[in-house]
N, C-alpha and C positions, 0 to 999 in steps of 0.2 A: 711471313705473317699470313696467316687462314683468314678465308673472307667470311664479313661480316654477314653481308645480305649483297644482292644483285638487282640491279633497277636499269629500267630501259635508257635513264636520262638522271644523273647526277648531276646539280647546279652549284657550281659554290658561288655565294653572295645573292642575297635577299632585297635588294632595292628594287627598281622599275626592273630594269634587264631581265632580272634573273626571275623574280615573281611573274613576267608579264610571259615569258616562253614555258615556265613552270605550269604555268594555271591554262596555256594553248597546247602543249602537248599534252598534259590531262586529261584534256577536251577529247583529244581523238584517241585517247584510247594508253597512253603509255604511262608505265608504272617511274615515279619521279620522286627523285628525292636531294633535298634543295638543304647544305651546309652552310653555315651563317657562321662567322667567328665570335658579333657579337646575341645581341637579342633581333629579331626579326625585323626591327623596325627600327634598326640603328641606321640605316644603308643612307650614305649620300641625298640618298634621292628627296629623303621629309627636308633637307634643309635649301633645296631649290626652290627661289622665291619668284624668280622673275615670269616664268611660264614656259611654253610650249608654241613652238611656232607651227602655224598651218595657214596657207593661203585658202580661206574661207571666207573672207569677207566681199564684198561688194565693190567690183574695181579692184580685184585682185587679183592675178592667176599662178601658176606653179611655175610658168615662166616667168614670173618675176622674181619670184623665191630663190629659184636657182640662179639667175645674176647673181642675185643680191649674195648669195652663200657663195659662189665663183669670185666676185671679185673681193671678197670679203678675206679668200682663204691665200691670197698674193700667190697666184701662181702653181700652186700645187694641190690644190683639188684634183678630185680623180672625179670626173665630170659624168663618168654615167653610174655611179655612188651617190654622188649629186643628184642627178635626175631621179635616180628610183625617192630617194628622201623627201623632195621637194612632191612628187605627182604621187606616191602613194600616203601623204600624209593625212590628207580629209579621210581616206578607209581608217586610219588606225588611230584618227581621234575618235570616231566611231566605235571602235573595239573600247577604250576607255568608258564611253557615256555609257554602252553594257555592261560594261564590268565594276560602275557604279559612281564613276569619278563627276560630279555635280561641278562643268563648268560656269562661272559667273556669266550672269545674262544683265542685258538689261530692255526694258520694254517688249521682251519676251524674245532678241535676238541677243547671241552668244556676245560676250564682251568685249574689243578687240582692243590690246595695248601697242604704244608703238616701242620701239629699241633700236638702239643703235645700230647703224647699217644698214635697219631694214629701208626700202622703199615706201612701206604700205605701215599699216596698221597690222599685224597680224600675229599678235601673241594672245596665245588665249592663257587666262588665269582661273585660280579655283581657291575662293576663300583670302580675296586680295592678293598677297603675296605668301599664299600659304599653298599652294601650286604642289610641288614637291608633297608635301605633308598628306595632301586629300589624295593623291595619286597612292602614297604607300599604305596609306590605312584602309584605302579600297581592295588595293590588291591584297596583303598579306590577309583579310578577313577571306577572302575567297581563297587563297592558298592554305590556309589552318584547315577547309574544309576536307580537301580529299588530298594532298601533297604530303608527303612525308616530310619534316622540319626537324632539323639538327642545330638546335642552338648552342652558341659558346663553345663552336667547334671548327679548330684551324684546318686546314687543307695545307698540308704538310708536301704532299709530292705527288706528283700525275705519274702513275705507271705506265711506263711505253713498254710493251709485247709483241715482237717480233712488227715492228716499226709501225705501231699505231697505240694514242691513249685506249688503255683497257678497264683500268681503275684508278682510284683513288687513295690515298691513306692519308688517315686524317690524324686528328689528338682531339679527344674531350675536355676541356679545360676545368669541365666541375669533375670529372670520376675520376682524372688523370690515365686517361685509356686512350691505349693505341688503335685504333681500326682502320680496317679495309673493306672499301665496298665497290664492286664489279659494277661495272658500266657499260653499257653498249654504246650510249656517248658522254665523252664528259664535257661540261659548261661551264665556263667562269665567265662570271660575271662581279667581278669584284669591284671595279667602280676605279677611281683615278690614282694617280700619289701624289697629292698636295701636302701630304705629313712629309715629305721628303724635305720640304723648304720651312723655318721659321716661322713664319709669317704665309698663314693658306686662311682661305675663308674654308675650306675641308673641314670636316671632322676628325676624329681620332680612327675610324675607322681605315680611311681613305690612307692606305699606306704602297699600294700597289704593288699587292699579294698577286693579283693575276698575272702580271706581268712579270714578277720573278716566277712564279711558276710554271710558266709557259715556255719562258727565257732559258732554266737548270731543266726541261723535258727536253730542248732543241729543234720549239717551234723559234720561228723568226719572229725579230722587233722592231719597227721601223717609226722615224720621225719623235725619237725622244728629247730633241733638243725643241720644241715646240710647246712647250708649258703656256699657257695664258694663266697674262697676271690680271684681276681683276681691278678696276682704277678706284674702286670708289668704297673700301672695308671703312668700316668704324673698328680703331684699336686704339683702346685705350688703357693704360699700364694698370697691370694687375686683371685685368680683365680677358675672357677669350676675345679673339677676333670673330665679328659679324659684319656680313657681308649687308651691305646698300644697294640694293639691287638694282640694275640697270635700268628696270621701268622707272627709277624713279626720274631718271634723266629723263625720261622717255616722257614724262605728265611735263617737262619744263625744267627741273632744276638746272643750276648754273653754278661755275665753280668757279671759286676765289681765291686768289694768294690768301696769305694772313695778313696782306699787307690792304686787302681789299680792291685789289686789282683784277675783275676777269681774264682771263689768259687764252681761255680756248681757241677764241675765234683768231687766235697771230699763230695756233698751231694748223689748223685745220676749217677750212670752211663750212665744212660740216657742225663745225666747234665739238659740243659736250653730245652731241650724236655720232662722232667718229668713232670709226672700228675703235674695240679695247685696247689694244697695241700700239695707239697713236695718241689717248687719254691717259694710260695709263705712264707710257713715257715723258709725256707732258707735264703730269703731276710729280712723276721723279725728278726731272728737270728741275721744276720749280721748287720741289724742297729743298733743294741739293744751294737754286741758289739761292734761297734765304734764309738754312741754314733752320730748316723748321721740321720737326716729326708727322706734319699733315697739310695739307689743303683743308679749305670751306668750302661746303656744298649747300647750296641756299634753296630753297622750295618755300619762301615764307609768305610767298603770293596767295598760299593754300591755307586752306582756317584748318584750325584742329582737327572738328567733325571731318572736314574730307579726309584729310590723311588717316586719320583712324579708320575712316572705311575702305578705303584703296589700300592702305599698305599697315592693317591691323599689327603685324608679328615689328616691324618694325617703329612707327610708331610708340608701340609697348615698349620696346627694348632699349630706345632711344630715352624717356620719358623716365624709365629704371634706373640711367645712366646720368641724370639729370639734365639732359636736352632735349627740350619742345621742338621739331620740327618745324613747326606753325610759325614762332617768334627768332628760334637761334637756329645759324648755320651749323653745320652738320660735319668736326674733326674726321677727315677721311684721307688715306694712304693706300698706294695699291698694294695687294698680297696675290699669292700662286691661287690658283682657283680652277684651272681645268689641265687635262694632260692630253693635248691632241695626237702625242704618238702613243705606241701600244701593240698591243700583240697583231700581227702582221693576219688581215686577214682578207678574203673575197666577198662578193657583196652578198654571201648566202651564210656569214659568219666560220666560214672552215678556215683554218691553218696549215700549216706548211706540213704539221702532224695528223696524217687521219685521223681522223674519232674524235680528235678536241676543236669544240669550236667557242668563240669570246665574241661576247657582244657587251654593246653597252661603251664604257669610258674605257674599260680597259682593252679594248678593238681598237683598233687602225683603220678604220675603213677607207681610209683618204678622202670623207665627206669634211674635212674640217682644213684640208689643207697646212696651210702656216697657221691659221689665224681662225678660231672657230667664230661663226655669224653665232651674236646674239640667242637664245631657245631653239637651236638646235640640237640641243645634245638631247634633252629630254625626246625628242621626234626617236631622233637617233635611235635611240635604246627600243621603241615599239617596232619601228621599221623594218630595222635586223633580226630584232630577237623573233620578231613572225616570218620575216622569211628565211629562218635557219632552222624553224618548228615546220614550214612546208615546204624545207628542203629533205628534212628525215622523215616529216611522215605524207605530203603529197608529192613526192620528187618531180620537180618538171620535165618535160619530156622533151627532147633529150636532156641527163640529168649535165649541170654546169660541171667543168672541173676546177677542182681543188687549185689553188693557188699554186705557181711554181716554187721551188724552192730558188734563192737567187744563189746561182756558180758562184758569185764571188763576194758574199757577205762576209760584214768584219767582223775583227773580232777584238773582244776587249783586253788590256794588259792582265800578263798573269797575273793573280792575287799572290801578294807576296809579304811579308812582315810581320815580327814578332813585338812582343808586349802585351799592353794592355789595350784589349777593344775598345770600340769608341762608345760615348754617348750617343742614342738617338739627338740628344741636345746639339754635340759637336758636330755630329751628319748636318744636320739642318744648318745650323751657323753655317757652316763650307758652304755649302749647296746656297742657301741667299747670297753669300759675300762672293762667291764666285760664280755660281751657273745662275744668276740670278737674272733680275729684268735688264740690266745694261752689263754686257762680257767684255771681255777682253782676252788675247790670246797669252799672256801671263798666268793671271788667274785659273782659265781652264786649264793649262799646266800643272800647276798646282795642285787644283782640287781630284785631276784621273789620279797622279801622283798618288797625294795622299789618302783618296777612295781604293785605288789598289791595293796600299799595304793594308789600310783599317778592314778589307774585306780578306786578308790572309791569315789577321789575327782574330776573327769571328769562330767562337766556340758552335758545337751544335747545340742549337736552340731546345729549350725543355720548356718554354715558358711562354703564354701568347707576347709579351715586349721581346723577348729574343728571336721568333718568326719574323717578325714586325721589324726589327732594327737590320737585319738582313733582306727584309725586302726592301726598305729605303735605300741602304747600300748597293742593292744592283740597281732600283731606279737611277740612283744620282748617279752611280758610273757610265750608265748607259744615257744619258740626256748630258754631262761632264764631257763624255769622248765626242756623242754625235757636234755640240757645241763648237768644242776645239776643232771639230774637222771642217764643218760646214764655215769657209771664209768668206761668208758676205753678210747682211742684215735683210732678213726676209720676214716677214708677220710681225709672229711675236718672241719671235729670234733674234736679236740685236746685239751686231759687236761693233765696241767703239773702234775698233782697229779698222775695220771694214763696214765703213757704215752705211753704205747703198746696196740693193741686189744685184748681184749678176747673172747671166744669162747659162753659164754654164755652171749655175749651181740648181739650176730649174729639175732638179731631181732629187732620190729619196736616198737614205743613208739606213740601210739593215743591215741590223746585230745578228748573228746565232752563236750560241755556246761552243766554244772549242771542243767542251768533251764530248758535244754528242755526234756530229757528225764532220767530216775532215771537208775541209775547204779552204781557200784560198784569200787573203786581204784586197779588199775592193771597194767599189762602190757600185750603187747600183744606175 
């Protein structure tokens, strides 16, 4: 295939990540060009309600941040990931208020929400719970300016040349064209795979394209068994799922059987403030025993007016669905909501493959550990994606190396099986009923099993649902095996088989591709 054009910095995915390192290498000088599979402003990021963590407040500091995100992540934080997130976060909410993003203030100081697990006060919001939404319509206006954009366009395969990303090939989904365009570096920034489960507060974008594509190049994957389920969606039948965003716990709300029984406080002292992973299994629990499709989430302390101005998007959405917040409790179930593992990288976004670097949800950075803290991820994506733009173009001096590659990563079962392919429908069913919020070592049996064969009988893809249903298939096989392998209960990992952590699982589990480079079955 003859190339299209050559750009200093090719980005596939258009949310924070990838707009926010788009519109910084710009700045200094590099020709960019930024592939989107859907419209510009489909990306994960507008549907993030809750905010952005930054210790800015009064009575706060970045040492508390970072506890709070260490003990948050059970054991498997990478601690000085941590530390750059936490103490460069006040610079790069900064970068934001330049680039245009109007955080809520009030009496003329910034707004500060609380969330679970935090210590302090210290998420900042923009437009109540429309956070996400003011952040992508800031960026992508300034990215339309001087960035080249490829809308409704798949990133098909990373070229590796003589052992380093060199380009891209992509498919047009409106002209139906193949292209190729040379890179000096390439970026995904794709965002998580929450379409891998049933039940995600994700959108339809979030299929985690990055991550198989990084995966079939023969960068490294690590921590796919780490999914965070979110505790608290409104899903109600026939409807999409929408997420209830953690601040709302955060103003007060309280959660109720159906039966009208509060329950938090016999799970956790902390009660409806405890890490996601400990709400979230609390709420399973309790439906499981009474036999009910939701919990009640109550906030009725709150008059209408407020909640309409504190949490407008939901509010609205709620009130659509015919429940007032203000007067009725609030039908809520947890769904898949964040993917804490991802493409294996260092704290300057590089991989195990020269030239390609991932930031954002589809990164690893081991800042999330087991169990990501609360408005972390949004920091996340600014943090990295600038210092993987002043890794390429201000190198520090001496420049960091590249991540090692791990001697002895695993590897997944061959793909093997004839028939007929699966539904994206029956991917997701598997991937809930067994890699789901409570495992077992049956189950994940089962679900590698039959992700192996359903990944042997995958045609090649012509189509963006045929990209898409082969990237949930290696998501779920790779979160399916790390699951089965990792025998204890850690975050937001949990097997009824083994349901305490152990000490000698305080370590990471990396995948690489068989075919691309020979290695040996292990762990890390």
């Amino acid at each position: 295939m003859t190339s299209d054009a050559a750009f200093d910095l090719v980005v596939v995915g258009s949310g924070i990540a990838g707009l926010y390192c788009a519109i910084q290498a710009r700045e200094r000088g590099a020709s960019v060009l930024v592939v989107t599979k859907g419209a510009i402003d489909e990306a994960s990021t507008r549907h993030a309600q809750g905010g952005i963590a930054a210790a800015v407040g009064p009575g706060d500091s970045a040492a508390d941040h970072l506890r709070d995100t260490i003990e948050a992540g059970a054991g498997l934080v990478d601690e000085e990931a941590a530390r750059i997130l936490c103490y460069e976060a006040a610079d790069r909410i900064a970068d934001l208020v330049r680039y245009g993003v109007r955080f809520d203030a009030t009496d003329g100081a910034v707004a500060l929400g609380r969330e679970a697990a935090h210590s302090a006060s210290r998420i900042l919001h923009a437009g109540g719970d429309s956070t996400g939404l003011e952040i992508e319509l800031s960026l992508s206006s300034l990215a339309r300016r001087d960035v080249t954009i490829l809308e409704h366009t798949l990133a098909e395969r990373i070229v590796v040349e003589d052992g380093r990303a060199a380009a891209i090939e992509v498919y047009d989904t409106a002209a139906r064209e193949h292209r190729r365009y040379e890179a000096g570096t390439v970026v995904l920034a794709t965002g998580g795979a929450g379409q891998m489960y049933r039940v995600t507060t994700n959108p339809d974008v979030s299929t985690g394209d990055g991550v198989a594509l990084a995966y079939a190049s023969g960068a490294e994957v690590v921590d796919m068994e780490f999914t965070q389920f979110h505790p608290t969606a409104l899903v109600l039948p026939g409807q999409p799922v929408f997420l209830i965003s953690e601040a709302v716990r955060g103003e007060g709300a309280q959660l109720f059987t159906t039966q009208g029984e509060r329950f938090m406080p016999k799970y956790d002292d902390r009660a409806e403030l405890a890490p996601r992973d400990i709400v979230a299994r609390a709420i399973h629990r309790e439906m499981a025993a009474s036999a009910s499709a939701h919990v009640l989430l109550d906030i009725t302390d709150r008059s209408g007016s407020w909640l309409a101005a504190r949490f407008p998007q939901i509010y609205r959405h709620c009130l659509a669905a015919g429940i007032d917040m203000s007067t009725d409790r609030v039908p809520v179930s947890p769904a898949a909501h964040y993917t804490m593992g991802g493409v294996r990288t260092n704290t300057w976004g590089e991989t195990t493959v020269p030239g390609l670097f991932v930031v954002g949800e589809a990164a690893c950075t081991g800042v999330h550990g087991a169990n990501r803290l609360a408005s972390n991820s949004l920091l996340e994506t600014v943090v990295f994606a600038h210092r993987m733009v002043e890794r390429l173009y201000s190198p520090p001096d001496p420049a960091p190396p590249a991540p090692a590659r791990t001697a002895d990563a695993l590897m997944l079962l061959p793909p093997g099986g004839d028939g007929t392919p699966p539904t994206a429908t029956q991917v997701r069913e598997l991937t809930w009923d067994r890699v789901g919020i409570v495992r077992h070592a049956e189950g994940l049996r089962e679900a590698t099993v039959q992700l192996a064969r359903w990944a042997g009988t995958l045609p090649e893809p012509t189509d963006r649902r045929g990209y898409e249903l082969r990237s949930i298939v290696t998501c779920g096989r790779l979160a399916a095996e790390a699951a089965l392998r990792r025998e204890e209960s850690r975050g937001a990992h949990f097997r009824s088989d083994f349901p305490e952590p152990a000490e000698a699982w305080r370590r990471h589990l990396v995948f690489r591709h068989p075919g691309t480079f020979a290695s040996s079955p292990g762990v890390e």
